[in-house]
N, C-alpha and C positions, 0 to 999 in steps of 0.2 A: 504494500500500500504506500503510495508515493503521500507526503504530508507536506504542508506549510503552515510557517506561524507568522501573523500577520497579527497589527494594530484592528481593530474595530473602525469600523465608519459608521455613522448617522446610518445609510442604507443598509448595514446589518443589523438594527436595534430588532424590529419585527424579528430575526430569525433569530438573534440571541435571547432574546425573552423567555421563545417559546422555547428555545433549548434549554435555558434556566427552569422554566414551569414546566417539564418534562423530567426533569429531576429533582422539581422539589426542592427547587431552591430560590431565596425571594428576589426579587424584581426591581423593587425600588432604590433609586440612585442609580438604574443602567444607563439613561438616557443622559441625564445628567456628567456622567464621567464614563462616556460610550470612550473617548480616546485612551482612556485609562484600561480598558479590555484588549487582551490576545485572542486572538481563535485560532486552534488549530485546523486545518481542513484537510479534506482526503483529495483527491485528484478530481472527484466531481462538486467540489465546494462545497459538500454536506461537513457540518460542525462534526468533528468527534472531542473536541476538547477544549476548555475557556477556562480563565480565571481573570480576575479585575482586582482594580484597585479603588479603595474606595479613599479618595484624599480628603485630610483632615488639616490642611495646612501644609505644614511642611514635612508630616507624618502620612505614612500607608498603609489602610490594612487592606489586607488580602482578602479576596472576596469570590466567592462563585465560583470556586474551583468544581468544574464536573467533567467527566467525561462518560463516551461511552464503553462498552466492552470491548471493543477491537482497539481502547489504544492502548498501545504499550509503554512499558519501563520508559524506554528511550525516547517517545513521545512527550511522555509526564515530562523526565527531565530534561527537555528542552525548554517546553513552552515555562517551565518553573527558571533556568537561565535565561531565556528571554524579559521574562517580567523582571527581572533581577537588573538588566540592560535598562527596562522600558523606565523602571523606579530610577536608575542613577540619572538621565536623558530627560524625567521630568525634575531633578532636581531635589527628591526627597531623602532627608536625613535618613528615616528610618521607617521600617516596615515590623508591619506587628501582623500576627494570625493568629485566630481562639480555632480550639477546635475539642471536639469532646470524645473524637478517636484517637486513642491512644497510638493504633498502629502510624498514624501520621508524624509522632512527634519526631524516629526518627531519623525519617526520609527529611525533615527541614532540618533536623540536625548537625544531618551530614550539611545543607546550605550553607550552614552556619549561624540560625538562630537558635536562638537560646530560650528556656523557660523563664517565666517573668512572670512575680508575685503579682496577685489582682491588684494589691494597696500599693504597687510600685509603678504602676502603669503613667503615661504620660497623658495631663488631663485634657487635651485636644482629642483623646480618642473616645472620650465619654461623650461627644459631639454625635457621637454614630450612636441607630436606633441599634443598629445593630450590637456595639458595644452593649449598650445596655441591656437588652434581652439576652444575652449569651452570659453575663453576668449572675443570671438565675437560671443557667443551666448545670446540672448536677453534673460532676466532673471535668465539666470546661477546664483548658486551660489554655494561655497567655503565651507565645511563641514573639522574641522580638532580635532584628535585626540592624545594628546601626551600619547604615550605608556612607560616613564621610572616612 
């Protein structure tokens, strides 16, 4: 399967959405920070993989990580060093991701973030709905990265 990983445009927000509501995962602030999204595609432009950023200033969290079954290791870790590229290119200090699968913590590990106490977090990112409802999720936890 031949893949690319490409920025977001305004004319992928329709197909990113419903790729996002296909996996059950939320929607709001895509449209808003569409340049802030990767897609991965397959050779017919169908989505197999996304994740975004949701900027909070000069802060990132990661966001809308999904894919489908057919992508691989080596997919993941691309489009995950690309946003890695797309975060330093937009100029942000630092990237944080919650997550409540342990298996995830670590594959960002190896990136290079680190676990981070909830009462230690940087308060630009309590700006996100998101931050706040992951907050009251049992297990969550706080992954962060400084990118200077």
């Amino acid at each position: 399967m031949e893949t690319l990983v490409r920025c977001a445009q305004v004319e992928d927000k329709d197909k990113l959405v419903a790729f996002l509501k296909e996996a059950n995962l939320g929607t709001d602030g895509v449209e808003d920070s569409i340049d802030c999204f990767l897609i991965l595609e397959d050779e017919n432009e169908r989505i197999q993989a996304t994740l975004g950023i949701e900027p909070l200033g000069k802060i990132g969290l990661l966001r809308s990580l999904a894919m489908t079954q057919r992508t691989g290791e080596n997919d993941l870790l691309l489009i995950l060093e690309q946003m890695l590229q797309l975060a330093r290119e937009k100029e942000f200090n630092s990237l944080f991701l919650a997550t409540n699968k342990s298996s995830s913590l670590s594959l960002f590990s190896v990136l290079g973030f680190e676990k981070e106490e909830k009462e230690n977090l940087p308060q630009e990112l309590f700006a996100s709905e998101h931050v706040k409802y992951i907050m009251n999720v049992d297990n969550s936890v706080f992954m962060g990265l400084k990118l200077e």
